[in-house]
C-alpha positions in Angstrom: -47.9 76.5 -14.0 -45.3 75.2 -11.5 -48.2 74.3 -9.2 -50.2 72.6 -11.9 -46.9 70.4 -12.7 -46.7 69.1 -8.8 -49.9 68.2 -8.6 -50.0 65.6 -11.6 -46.8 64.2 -9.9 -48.7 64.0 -6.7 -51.6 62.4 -8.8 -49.9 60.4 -10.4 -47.8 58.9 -7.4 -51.1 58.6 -5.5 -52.6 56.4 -8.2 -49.6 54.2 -8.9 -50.0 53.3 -4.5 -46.8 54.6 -3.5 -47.9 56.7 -0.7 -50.3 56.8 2.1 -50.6 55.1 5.1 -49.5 51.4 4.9 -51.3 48.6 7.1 -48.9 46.3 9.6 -48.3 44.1 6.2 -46.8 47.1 4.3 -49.7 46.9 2.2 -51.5 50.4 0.5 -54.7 51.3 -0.8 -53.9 51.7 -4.5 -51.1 48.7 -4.0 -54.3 46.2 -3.5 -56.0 47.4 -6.2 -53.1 47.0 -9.1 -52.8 43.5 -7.8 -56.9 43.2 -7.8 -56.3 44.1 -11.3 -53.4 42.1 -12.4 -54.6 39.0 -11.1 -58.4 39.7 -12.3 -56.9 39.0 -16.0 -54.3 37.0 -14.8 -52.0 39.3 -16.5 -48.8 37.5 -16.0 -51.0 33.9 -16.5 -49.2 32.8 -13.0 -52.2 32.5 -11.0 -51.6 29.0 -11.8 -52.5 26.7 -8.8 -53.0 29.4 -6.7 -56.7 29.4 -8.0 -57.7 28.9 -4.0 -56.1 31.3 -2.8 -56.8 34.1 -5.2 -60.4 33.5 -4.6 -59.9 34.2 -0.5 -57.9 37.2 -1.5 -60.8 38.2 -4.0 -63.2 37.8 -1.3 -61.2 39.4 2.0 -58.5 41.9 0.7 -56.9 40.2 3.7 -53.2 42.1 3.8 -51.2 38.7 5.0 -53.1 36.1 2.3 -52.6 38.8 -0.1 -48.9 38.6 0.7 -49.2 35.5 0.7 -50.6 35.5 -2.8 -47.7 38.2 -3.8 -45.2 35.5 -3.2 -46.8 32.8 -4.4 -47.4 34.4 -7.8 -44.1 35.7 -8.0 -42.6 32.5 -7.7 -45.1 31.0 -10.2 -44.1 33.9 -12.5 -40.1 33.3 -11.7 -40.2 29.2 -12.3 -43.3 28.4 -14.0 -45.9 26.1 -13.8 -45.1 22.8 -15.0 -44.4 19.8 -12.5 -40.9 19.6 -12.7 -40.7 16.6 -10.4 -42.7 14.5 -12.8 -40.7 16.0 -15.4 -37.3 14.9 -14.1 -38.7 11.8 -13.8 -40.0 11.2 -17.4 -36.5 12.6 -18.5 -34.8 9.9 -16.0 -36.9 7.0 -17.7 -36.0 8.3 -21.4 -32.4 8.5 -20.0 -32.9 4.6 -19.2 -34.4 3.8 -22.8 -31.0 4.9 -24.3 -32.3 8.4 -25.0 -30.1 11.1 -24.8 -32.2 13.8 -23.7 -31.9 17.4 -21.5 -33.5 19.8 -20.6 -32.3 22.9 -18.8 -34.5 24.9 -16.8 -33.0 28.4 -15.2 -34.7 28.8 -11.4 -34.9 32.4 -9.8 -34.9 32.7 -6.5 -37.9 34.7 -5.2 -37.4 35.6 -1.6 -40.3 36.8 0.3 -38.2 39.6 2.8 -37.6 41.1 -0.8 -41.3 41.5 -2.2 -42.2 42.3 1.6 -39.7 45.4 1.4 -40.6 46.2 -1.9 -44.0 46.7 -1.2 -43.3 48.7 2.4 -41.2 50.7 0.1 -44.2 51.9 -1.9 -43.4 50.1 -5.1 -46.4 49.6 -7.7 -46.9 45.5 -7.7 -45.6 45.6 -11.6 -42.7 46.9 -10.7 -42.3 44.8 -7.6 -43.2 41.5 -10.3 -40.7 42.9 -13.2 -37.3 40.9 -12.2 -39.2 38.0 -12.8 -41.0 38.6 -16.1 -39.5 36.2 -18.7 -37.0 38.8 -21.4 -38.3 37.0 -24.4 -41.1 38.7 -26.7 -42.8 35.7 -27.3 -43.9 35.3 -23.1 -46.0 38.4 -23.7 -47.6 37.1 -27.6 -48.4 33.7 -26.0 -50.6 35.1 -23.4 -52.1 37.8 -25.6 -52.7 34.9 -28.2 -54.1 32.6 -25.2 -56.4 34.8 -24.2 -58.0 36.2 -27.5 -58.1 32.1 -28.3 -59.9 31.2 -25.0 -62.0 34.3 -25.7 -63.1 33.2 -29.1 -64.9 29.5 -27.9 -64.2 27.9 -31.3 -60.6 27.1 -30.4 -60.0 23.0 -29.4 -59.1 22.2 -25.8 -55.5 21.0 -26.8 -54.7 24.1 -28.8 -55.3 26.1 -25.6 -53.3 23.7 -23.6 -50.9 23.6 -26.2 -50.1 27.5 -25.7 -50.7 28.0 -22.0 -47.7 24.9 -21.7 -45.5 27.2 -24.1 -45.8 30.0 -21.9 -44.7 28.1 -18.8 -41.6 27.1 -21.2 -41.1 31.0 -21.6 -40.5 30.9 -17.5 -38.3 28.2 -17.3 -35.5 29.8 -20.2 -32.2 31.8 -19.0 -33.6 35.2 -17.4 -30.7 37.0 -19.2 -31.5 36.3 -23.0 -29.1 39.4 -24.0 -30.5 42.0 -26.2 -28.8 40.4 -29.4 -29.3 36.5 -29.3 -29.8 32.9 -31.9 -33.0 31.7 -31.2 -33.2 28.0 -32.4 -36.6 26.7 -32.2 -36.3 22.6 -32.4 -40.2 22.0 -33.0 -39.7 24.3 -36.1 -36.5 23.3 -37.4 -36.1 27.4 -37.6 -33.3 29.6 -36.1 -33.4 33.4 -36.0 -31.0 35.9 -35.5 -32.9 38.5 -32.9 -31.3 41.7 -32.6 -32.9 44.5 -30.5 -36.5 42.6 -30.7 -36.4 42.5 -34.4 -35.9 39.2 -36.1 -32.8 40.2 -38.7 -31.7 36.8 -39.7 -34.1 33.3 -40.5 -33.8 30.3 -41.7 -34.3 26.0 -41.6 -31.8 23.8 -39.6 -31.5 20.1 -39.0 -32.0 19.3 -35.2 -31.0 15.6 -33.2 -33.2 12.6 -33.6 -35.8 11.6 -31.4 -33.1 9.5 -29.2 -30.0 12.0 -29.9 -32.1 15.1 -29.0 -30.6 18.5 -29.1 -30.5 19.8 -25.6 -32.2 22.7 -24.5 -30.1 25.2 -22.7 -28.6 28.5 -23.1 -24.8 29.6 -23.4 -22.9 32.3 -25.6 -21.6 32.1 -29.1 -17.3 32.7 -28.3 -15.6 32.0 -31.9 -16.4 30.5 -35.8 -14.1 27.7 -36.6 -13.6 28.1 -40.4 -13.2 25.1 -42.4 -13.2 22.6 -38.8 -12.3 19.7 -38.5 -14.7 17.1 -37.2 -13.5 15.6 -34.0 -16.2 12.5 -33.8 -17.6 12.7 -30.1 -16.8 8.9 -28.4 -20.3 8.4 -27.9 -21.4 8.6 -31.9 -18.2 6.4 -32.9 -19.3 3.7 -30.1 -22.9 3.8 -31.5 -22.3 4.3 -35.1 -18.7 4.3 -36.6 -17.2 1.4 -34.6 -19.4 -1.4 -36.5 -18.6 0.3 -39.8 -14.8 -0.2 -39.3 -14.9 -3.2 -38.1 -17.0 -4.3 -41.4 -14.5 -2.3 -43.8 -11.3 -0.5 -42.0 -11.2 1.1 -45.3 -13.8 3.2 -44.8 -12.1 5.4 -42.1 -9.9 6.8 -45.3 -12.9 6.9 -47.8 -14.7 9.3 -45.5 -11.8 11.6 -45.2 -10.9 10.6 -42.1 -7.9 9.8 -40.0 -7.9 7.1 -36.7 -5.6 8.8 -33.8 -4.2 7.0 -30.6 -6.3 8.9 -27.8 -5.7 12.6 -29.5 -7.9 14.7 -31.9 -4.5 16.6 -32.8 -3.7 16.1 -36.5 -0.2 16.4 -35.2 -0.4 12.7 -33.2 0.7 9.1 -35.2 -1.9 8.1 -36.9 -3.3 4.6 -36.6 -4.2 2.3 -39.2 -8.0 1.1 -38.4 -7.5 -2.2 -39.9 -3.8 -2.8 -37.7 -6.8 -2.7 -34.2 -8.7 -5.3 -32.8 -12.0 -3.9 -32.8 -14.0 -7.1 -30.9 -12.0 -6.4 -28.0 -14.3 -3.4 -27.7 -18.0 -3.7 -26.9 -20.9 -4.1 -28.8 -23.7 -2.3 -26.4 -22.2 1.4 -27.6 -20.5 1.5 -24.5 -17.4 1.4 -23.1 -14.4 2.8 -23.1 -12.3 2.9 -26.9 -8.9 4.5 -26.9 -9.0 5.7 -30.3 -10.5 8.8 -32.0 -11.7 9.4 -35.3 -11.1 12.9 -36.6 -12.1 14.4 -40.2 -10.1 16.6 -41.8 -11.1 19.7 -43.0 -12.3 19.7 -46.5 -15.0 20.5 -48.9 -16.4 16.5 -48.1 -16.1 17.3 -44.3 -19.1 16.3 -42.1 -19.7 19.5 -41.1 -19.2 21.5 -44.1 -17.3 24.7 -44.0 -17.9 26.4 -41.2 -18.6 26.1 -37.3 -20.1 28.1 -34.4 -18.9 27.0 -31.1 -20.9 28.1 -28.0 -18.6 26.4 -25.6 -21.3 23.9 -23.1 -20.9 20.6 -21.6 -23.4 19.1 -24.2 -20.8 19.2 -27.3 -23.4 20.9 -29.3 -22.7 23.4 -31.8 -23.9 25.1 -34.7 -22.4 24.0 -38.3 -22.7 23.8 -41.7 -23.7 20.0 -43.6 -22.9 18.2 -46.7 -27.0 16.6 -46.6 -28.4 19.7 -48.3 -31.1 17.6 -49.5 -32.4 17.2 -46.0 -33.6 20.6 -45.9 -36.5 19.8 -48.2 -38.0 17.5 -45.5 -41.0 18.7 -43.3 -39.5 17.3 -40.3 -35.7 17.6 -39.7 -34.7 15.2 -36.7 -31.4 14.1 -38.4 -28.4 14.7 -36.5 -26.7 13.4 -33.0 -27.6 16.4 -31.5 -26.0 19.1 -33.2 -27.7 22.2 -35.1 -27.0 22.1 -38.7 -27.8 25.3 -41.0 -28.9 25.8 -44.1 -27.5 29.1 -44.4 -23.9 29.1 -42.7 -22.3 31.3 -45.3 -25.4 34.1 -44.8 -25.0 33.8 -40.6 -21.0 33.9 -41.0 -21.0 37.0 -43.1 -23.9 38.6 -40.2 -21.3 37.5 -37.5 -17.8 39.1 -39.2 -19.5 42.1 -39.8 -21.3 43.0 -36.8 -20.0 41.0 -33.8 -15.7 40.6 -34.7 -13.0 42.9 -35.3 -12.7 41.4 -38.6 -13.5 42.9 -42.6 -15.4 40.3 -44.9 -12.4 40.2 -47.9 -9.9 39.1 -45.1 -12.8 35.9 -43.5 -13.5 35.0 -47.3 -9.8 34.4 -47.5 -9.5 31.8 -44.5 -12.8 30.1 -45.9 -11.2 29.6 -49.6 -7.9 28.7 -48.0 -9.5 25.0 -46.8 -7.2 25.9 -43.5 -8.2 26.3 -40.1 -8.8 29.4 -38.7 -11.0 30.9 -35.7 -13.2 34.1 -36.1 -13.4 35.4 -32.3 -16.2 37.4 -31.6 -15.7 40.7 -29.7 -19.4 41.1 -28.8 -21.7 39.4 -26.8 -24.4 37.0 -28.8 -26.2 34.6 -26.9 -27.7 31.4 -28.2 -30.7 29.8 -27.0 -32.0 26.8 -28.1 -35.6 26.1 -27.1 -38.9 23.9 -27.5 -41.9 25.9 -28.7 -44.7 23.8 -30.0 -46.2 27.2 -30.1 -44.7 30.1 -31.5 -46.0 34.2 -32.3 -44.2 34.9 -35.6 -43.0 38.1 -36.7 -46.6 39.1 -38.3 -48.2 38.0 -35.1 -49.6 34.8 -36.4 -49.5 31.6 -34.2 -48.1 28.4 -35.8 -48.2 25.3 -34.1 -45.6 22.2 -34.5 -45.5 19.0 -33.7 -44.0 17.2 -30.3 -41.1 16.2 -31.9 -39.5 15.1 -28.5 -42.6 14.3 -26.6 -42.5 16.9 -24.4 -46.0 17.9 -24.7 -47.1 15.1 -23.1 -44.0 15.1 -20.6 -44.4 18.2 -19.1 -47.7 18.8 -17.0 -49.4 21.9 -15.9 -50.0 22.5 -12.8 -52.8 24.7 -12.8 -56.8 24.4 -10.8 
């Protein structure tokens, strides 16, 4: 029995390549076929434009090209395949138009020594590739869902392309997505709550318009502020509030709001908006204006009732909205770049019970109280915000949304 045990370890170690004699590249029998294999179906679609080389590798089993071709599709796997130089440079030229657009894309660094010592090491190629398989659930559906489309021969060429791009956006997201994270989805005007790979929590939001887009990027949710007040960013009171005031100074108090000398504390003198000379400032939305609106907290504040601060350098948050109504629209582009819920009461709740220190009867008192107060959270809970055109839902289904931000056409493949 004990003999019949050590032989299906042997076995088993033998076929997964991790021993025998390697060549002067560090390269084993059974390592050269698994990566045969893996890049015969392109099983982590990062052949990409590598097309060349694979087909020398095919042909040769040559140890240093297929090195070569380790690297090489390790990197593609790490970083993606879209042109990112073109990219930067369509996002420079929006920038130029007065669009306020970003998009963050997380590099790995892939170092060659590594793979090489790796593979001398005897590791099978998947586990050498594993660090740089993208965390999220959907890089895995999308290529599954590519290939059966490509398969079938009745799907249209931009419904392919449309798909393999969204699983080159799965490489470029944060490597670390955290086991419990907010998923917001801008295409689909959708976040969801993803705990342990199951979606727990799901419902519309209200993302920026197309030249106040919500930025792409990654950071972790730190604290609710329950019932905020709104501190009006400088940009959107140079672009939108200062003409208002300057037409009616009365409309600073009508809104619920309060003008401060260079301070969002409540605490400061207030100013009177109609005491100011607002032609001294410009009328470009730009330049500098030493005065800042703030709203109160109320049950008329901007931004409803409650907000979920994920600290980042983009002034983005998560919060809840008087425009209700908006929510019955298809397509949801109606904010300056923050994400507005539909369901901030439902996501609060989820939060005070399972990520804070705090009991739902003792929250429900700050939020009736119309004062200020901060839930800090006590576990971690990223939040990602991201820009699938393409999406696997829960029942495995593929729904496709529109280029809302143009990215579609922005982003190139670079693929033979």
């Amino acid at each position: 029995m004990r003999l019949k045990v050590l032989w299906s370890v042997v076995l088993a170690v033998l076929l997964s390549g991790c021993v025998g004699t390697p060549d002067n590249e560090g390269w084993r029998y059974g390592q050269k076929n698994e990566f045969l294999k893996i890049l015969e179906t392109d099983k982590y679609a990062s052949i990409c434009d590598k097309q060349r080389l694979y087909e020398k590798v095919k042909q040769s089993r040559n140890s240093k090209l297929m090195t070569k071709m380790l690297v090489a599709y390790a990197n593609n796997l790490a970083n993606g395949c879209i042109d990112l130089k073109s990219f930067k440079v369509s996002q420079r030229e929006k920038k130029a138009k007065d669009i306020d657009t970003y998009y963050e894309t997380y590099m790995q660094k892939v170092k060659k020594s590594d793979i090489v010592m790796k593979l001398k090491a005897g590791q099978s190629i998947d586990m050498i590739l594993k660090p740089y398989v993208p965390q999220t659930p959907q890089f895995s559906k999308l290529i599954h869902t590519y290939k059966v489309l490509k398969k079938d021969g009745n799907v249209s060429a931009e419904t392919l392309h449309k798909v393999r791009l969204n699983i080159e956006r799965t490489k470029l997201m944060k490597p670390e997505m955290g086991t419990n994270y907010a998923l917001i989805n801008v295409p689909e005007f959708k976040v969801r709550l993803i705990e342990s790979g199951k979606t727990t929590l799901k419902f519309p939001v209200i993302v920026g318009k197309p030249n106040m887009q919500t930025p792409i990027f990654s950071e972790r949710l730190k604290y609710v502020e329950i019932n905020p007040q709104w501190n009006v960013p400088d940009s959107i009171m140079r672009r939108s509030y200062v003409a208002k005031i300057k037409r009616n100074p009365g409309w600073v108090a009508a809104k619920g709001m309060e003008l401060h000398k260079e301070s969002y504390d409540l605490r400061s003198p207030k100013v009177n908006p109609a005491s100011v000379d607002w032609s001294k400032y410009p009328k470009d939305g730009k330049g500098y204006i030493p005065y800042k609106l703030v709203q109160v907290p109320s049950v008329k504040n901007g931004l409803g009732r409650v907000k979920f601060i994920f600290p980042n350098s983009h002034a983005v948050y998560m919060h809840d909205t008087q425009g209700k109504s908006l929510f019955k629209r298809k397509i949801r582009c109606f904010s300056h770049g923050c994400i507005r819920l539909s369901k901030p009461v439902a996501l609060l709740n989820h939060v005070t019970t399972h990520y804070s220190n705090k009991d739902l009867p003792t929250v429900k008192n700050w939020y009736d109280s119309l004062k200020t107060r901060h839930l800090i959270l006590n576990k971690k809970l990223q939040v990602h915000t991201a820009y699938y055109t393409a999406y696997v839902d829960e029942s495995g289904h593929l729904e496709l949304f529109p280029d809302v931000y143009g990215f579609d056409r922005s982003q190139r493949l670079k693929i033979q």
